[in-house]
C-alpha positions in Angstrom: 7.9 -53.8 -5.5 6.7 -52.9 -2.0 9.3 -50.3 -2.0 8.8 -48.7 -5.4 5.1 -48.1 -4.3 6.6 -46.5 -0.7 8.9 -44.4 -3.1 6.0 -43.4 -5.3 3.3 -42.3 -2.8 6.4 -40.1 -1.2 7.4 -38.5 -4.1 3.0 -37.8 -4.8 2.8 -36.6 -1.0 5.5 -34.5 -1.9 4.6 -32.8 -5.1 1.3 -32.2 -3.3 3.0 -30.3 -0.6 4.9 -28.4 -2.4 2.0 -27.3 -4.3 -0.1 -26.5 -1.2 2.7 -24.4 -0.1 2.7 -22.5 -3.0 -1.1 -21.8 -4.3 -2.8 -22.5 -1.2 -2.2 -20.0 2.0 -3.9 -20.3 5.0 -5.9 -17.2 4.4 -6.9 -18.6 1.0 -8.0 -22.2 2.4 -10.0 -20.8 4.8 -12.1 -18.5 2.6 -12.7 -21.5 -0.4 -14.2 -23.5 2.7 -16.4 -20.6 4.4 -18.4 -18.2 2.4 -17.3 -14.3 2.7 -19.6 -11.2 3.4 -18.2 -8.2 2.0 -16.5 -5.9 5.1 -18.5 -3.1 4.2 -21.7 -3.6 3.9 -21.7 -7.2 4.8 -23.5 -8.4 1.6 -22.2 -12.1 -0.1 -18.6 -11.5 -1.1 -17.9 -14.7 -2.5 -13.8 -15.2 -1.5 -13.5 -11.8 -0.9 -13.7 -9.4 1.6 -15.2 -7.2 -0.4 -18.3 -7.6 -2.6 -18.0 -6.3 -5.7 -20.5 -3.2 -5.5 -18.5 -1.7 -2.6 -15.7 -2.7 -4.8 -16.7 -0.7 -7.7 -17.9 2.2 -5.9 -14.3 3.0 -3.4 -13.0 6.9 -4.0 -11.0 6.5 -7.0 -8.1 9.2 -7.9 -9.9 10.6 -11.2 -7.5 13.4 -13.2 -4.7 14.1 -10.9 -1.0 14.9 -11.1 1.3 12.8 -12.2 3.8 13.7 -9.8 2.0 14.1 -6.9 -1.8 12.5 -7.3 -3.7 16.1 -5.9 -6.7 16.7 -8.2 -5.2 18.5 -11.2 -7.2 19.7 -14.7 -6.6 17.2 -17.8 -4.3 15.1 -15.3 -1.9 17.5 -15.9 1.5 18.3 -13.7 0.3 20.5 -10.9 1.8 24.2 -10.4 2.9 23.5 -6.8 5.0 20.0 -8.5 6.6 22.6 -11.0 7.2 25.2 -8.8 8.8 22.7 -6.2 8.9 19.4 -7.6 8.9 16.1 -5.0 12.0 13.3 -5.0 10.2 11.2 -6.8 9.3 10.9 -10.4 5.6 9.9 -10.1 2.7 8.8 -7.0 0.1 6.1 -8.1 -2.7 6.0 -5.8 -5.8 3.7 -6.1 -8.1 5.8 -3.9 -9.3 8.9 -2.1 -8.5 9.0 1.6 -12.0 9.1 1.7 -15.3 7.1 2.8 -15.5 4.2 3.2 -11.8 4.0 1.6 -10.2 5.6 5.4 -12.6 2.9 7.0 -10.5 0.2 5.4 -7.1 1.3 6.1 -8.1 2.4 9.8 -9.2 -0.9 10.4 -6.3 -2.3 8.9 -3.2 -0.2 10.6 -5.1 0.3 14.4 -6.9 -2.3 14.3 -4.8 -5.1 13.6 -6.8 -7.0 10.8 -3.9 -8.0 9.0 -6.6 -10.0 6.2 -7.2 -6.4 5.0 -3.8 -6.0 3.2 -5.2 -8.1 0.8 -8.2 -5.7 -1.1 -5.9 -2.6 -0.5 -3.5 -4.8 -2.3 -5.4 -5.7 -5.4 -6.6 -1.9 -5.5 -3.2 -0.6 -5.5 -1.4 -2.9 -7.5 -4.8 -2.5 -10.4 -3.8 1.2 -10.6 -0.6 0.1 -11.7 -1.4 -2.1 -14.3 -3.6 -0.1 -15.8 -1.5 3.4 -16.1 -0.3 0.6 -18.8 3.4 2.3 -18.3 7.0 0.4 -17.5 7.1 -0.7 -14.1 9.9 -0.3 -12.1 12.9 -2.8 -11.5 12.5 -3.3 -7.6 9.6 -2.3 -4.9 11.0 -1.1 -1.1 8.2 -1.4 1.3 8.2 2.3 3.6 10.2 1.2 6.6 9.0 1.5 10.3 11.0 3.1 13.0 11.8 -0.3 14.9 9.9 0.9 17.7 6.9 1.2 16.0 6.9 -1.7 14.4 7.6 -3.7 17.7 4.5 -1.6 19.3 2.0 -2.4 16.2 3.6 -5.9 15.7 3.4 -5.4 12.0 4.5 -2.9 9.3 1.7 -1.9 7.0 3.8 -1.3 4.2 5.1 -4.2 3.9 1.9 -6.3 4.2 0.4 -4.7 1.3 3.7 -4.6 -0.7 4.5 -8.2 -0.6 1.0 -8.7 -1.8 1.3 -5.7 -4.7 5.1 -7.5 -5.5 3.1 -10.7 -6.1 0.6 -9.3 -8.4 2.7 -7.1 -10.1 5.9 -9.6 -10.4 8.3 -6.4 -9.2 10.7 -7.6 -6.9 10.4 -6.3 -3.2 13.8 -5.8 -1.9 14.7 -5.0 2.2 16.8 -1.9 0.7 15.8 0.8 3.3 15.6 1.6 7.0 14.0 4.3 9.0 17.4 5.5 11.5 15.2 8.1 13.3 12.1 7.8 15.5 10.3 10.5 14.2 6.8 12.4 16.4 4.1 10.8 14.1 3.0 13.4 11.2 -0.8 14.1 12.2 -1.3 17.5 13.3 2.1 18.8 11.9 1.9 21.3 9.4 3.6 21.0 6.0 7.0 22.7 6.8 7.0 20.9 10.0 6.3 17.5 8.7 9.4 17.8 6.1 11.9 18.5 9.1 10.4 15.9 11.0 11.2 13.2 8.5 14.0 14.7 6.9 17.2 12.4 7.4 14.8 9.7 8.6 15.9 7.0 5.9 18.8 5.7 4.8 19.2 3.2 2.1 21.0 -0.1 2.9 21.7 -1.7 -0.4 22.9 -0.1 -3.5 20.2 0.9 -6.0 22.8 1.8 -8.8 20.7 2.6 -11.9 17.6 1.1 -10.9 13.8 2.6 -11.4 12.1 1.6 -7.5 8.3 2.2 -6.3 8.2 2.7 -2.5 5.0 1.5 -1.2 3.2 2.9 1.9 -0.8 2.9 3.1 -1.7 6.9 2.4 -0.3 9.6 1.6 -1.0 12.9 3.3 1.2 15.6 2.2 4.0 13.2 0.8 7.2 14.4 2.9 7.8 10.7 4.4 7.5 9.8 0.9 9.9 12.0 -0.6 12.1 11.7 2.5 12.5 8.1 1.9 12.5 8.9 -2.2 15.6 10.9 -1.6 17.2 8.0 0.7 16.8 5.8 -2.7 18.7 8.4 -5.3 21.5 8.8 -2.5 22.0 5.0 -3.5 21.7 5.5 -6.9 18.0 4.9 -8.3 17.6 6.8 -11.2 14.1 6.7 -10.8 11.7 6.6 -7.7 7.5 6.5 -7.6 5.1 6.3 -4.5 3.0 3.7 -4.7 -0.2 4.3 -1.9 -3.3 2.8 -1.2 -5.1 6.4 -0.5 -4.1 10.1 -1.4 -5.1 12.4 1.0 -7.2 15.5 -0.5 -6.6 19.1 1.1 -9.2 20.1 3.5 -11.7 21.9 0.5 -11.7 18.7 -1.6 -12.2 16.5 1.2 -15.2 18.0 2.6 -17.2 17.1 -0.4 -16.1 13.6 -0.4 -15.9 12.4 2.9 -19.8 11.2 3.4 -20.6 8.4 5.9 -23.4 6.2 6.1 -25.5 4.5 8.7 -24.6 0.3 9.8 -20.9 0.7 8.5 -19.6 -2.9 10.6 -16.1 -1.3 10.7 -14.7 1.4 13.8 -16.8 4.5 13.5 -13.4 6.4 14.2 -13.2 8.7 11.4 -9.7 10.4 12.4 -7.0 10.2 10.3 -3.9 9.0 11.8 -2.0 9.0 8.2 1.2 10.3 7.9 
């Protein structure tokens, strides 16, 4: 009898493990136990790290190309993506690379505050539900050149990708690798920033047939993006999106949006180190 009890309470210790393992993360536990202030503006954020206000009012992309997510009339394809249209088929972007959206990611690729993958996350992964269109058979987090990745400690892309794979139930598949160390994008003009990337990915599985989304933080001018896009049709995808957190505006649009306001508790460093 003694023993069927043993076996009992192992098997309920067990279960409740497993469970733990699975619905309950560290980052999770520890915001259910400590109330949140919002990141931004450092107002109640329940267990969030943003309150919903800031939430609400991020930079979203509003009518833009399908192809390329610039500001375009009626959400129309832009003439610059039919004159010369990108390797991939479509970019989804949740947000201008604007304030306090570039606060956000900053704080989260240079500053190390890995906890922030989480609301770029939800953001991106919401603009993909609600385009209300197929999604695609496998997600491919943009790869880091390994000395990068060694030097940050982390690759960005994949934090918010496993997180986006979760909420979106794609797949994420290790299918790519960066072969070549490019210099980093900012401050390169457009035809310099496609030969600096070109070559720069190679895919390492077989993507035979298969629809992918690559995921990366922002998008600038979208040569590492289409760079790696063109990596994933030499294996075979027969289609290929960009998925970003942030679409970079040219330098007329983002004049108008980029404002900044006073007691912002992220780095004041407005630069933008996007690719």
């Amino acid at each position: 009898m003694r023993v069927n009890n043993a076996n009992g309470m192992a098997n309920t210790i067990a279960r409740c493990q497993t469970f733990a393992r699975r619905n309950l993360t560290a980052p999770t536990l520890v915001r259910n136990a400590l109330p949140q202030v919002c990141t931004l503006c450092m107002a109640s954020a329940g267990d969030a790290l943003l309150c919903v206000a800031c939430a609400e009012d991020m930079p979203r992309v509003i009518a833009a190309c399908p192809r390329c997510a610039l500001p375009s009339p009626l959400a129309l394809t832009c003439g610059r993506c039919l004159a010369r249209p990108p390797a991939h088929e479509a970019t989804i972007a949740a947000w201008r690379y604007a304030f306090p959206a570039d606060r956000l990611l900053h704080a989260f690729k240079y500053d190390g505050r890995l906890a922030l993958a989480e609301p770029l996350a939800i953001a991106l992964a919401d603009a993909v539900l609600q385009r209300n269109g197929p999604l695609p058979d496998r997600l491919i987090a943009l790869p880091l050149a390994p000395s990068r990745q060694r030097a940050r400690g982390f690759n960005h892309a994949q934090e918010i990708a496993r997180r986006v794979a979760q909420r979106t139930s794609v797949p994420l598949v290790a299918a790519m690798r960066r072969v070549r160390d490019s210099r980093p994008q900012a401050g390169l003009a457009l035809a310099a920033r496609t030969s600096n990337v070109r070559n720069a990915f190679v895919a390492t599985a077989r993507l035979d047939g298969l629809a992918v989304a690559i995921v990366d933080d922002v998008m600038t001018t979208g040569a590492t993006l289409s760079a790696a896009a063109t990596a994933a049709r030499a294996a075979g995808a027969r289609r290929v999106e960009a998925w970003v957190v942030a679409r970079t505006l040219p330098p007329t649009s983002r004049s108008r949006s980029n404002l900044s306001r006073a007691g912002d508790p992220l780095s004041a460093d407005d630069a933008t180190k996007a690719r």
